[in-house]
N, C-alpha and C positions, 0 to 999 in steps of 0.2 A: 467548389465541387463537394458534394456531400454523396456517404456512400456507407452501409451498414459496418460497423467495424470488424475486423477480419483480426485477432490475435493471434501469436501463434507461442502455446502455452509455455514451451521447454524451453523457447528462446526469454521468455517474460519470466520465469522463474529465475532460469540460470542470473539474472541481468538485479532481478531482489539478494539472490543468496551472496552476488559479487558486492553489492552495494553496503549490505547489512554486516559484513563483515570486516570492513573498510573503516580503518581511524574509531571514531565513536559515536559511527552514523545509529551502530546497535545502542549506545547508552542514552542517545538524544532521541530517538524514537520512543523508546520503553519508556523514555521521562512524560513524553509529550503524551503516549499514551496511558499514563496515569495519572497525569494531569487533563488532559483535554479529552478522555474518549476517543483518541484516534486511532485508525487503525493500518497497522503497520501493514500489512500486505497491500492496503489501498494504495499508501502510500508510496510503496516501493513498485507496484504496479504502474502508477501514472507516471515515477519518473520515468521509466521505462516509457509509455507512452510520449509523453517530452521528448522524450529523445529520438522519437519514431514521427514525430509532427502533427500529434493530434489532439483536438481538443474538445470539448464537452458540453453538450446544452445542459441547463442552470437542471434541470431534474435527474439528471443521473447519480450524481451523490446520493439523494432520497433513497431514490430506485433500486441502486447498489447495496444502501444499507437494508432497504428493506430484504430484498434477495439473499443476503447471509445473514441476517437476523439468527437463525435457531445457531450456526455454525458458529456465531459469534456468542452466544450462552452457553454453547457447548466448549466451547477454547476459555470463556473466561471461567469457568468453574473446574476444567483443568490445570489453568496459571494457579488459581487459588490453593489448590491441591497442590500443585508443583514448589509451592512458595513456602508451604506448611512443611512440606517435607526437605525441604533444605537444609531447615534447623535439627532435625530429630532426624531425620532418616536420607543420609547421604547416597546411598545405592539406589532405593527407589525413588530419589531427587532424580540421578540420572537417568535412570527409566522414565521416568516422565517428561523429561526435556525432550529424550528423543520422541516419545508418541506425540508432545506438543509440535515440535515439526513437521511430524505426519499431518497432524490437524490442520499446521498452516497453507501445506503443501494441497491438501484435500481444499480448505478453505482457496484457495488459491485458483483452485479448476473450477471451484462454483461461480468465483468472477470473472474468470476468462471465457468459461461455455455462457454466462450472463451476457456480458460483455458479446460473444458472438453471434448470439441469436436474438436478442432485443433491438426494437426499435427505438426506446427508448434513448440509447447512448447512437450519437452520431459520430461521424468523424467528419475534420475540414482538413482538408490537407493544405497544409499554410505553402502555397506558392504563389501566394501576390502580393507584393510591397506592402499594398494597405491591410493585411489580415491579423489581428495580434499573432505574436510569437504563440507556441502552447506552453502553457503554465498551468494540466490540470493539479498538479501536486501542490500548487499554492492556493489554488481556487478550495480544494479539496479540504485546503489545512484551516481556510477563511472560513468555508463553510461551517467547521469544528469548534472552529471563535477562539482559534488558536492564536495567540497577539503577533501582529506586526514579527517583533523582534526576534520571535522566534521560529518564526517562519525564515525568516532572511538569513539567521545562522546557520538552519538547517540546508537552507539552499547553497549557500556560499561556501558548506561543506561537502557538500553530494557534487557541485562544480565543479569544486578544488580536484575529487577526487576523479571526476571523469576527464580532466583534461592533463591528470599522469597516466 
């Protein structure tokens, strides 16, 4: 059964900020993301979807980047700046952390209101034996040509931490 995807944004946010905060789900994201170009709010978005049963046709990845594109040149020219002033300028380092989590949190509603008014992103609601499990956060991470093994750590970590 297929059917427009319906988010619902505070619960998808609250469910990133719990996840990103958890063990060193935060140091293995920021790794992968300076390694692979991934992107963490994707990320923490789809397990959130994972965990909600829904999964993805092969062009929504594309679609989703294309859709934050400026927001994502806009956040990575702020980390840059964030990262400069870490070293030299401690005070305006933390002013910048927090505006960078405005940006995520802004970046955040661009793909949940994406996500709720495209057709592009489908949903299946997995209630029949034969339907794969969802796994868009590993599809997400293959897409990224994120390797095998780092995928499965990440997973094995985000699991561990949802089934305390």
């Amino acid at each position: 059964m297929s059917a427009s995807v319906h988010v619902e944004g505070g619960a998808a946010w609250q469910h990133a900020l719990q996840q990103y905060d958890k063990g060193t789900v935060a140091k293995r994201l920021i790794a992968l993301q300076d390694c692979y170009g991934i992107n963490i709010n994707l990320c923490l978005l789809f397990d959130y979807l994972d965990t909600q049963g829904f999964v993805f046709n092969d062009q929504c990845f594309s679609h989703l980047a294309e859709a934050i594109n400026a927001s994502e040149q806009q956040l990575a020219r702020h980390r840059a700046a964030r990262r400069t002033a870490k070293e030299t300028q401690p005070t305006r380092y933390q002013a910048l952390l927090s505006e960078e989590l405005e940006l995520e949190k802004q970046q955040h509603g661009i793909i949940i209101d994406y996500l709720n008014q495209t057709t592009n992103a489908v949903k299946y609601r997995v209630c029949e034996a034969n339907v794969k499990p969802p796994h868009a956060l590993t599809d997400y991470l293959t897409w990224k040509s994120v390797p095998d093994e780092q995928i499965t750590a990440l997973r094995a970590q985000i699991e561990s931490i949802q089934q305390q």
